[in-house]
N, C-alpha and C positions, 0 to 999 in steps of 0.2 A: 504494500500500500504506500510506504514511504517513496517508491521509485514515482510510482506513479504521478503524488505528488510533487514530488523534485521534478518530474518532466512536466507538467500543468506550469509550473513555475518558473523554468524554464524555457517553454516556447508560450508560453502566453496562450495554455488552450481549453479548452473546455473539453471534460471526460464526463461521461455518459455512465454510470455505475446502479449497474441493476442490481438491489438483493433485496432482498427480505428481512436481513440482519439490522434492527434498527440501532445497537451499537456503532454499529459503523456510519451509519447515515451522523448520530451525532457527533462521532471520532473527526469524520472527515469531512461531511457537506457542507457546502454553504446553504444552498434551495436544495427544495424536495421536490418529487411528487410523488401523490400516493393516486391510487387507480380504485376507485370503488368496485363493492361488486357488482352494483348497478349499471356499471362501465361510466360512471362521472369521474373527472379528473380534477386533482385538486392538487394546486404549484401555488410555493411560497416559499418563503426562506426556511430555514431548516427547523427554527423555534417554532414557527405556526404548525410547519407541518408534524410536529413529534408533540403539539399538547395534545392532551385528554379530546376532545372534541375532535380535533380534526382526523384520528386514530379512530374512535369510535365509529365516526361515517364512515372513514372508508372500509371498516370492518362489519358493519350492523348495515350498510343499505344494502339494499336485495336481498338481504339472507331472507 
């Protein structure tokens, strides 16, 4: 994970990192997005997206 961000930081780039791990989302991200299961998409910087509420929706719609 550290290369990864040594080369973001070095070329000036935006990295695309899929997981499910939300340790890492707050280790590493700046923005999120989570994907409901209703298929609603929800993007913000990485505090919005890892409070109570916005974790919730994207885990409780459509079920």
């Amino acid at each position: 994970m550290e290369l990864l961000l040594d080369l973001q930081r070095t070329n000036a780039t935006t990295i695309l990192f899929v997981t499910h791990l939300l340790i890492a989302i707050q280790n590493f991200a700046r923005r999120g997005a989570l994907i409901t299961r209703g298929g609603s998409l929800l993007i913000g910087p990485k505090a919005e997206m890892l409070a109570p509420q916005s974790l919730a929706r994207a885990y409780a719609e459509g079920a």
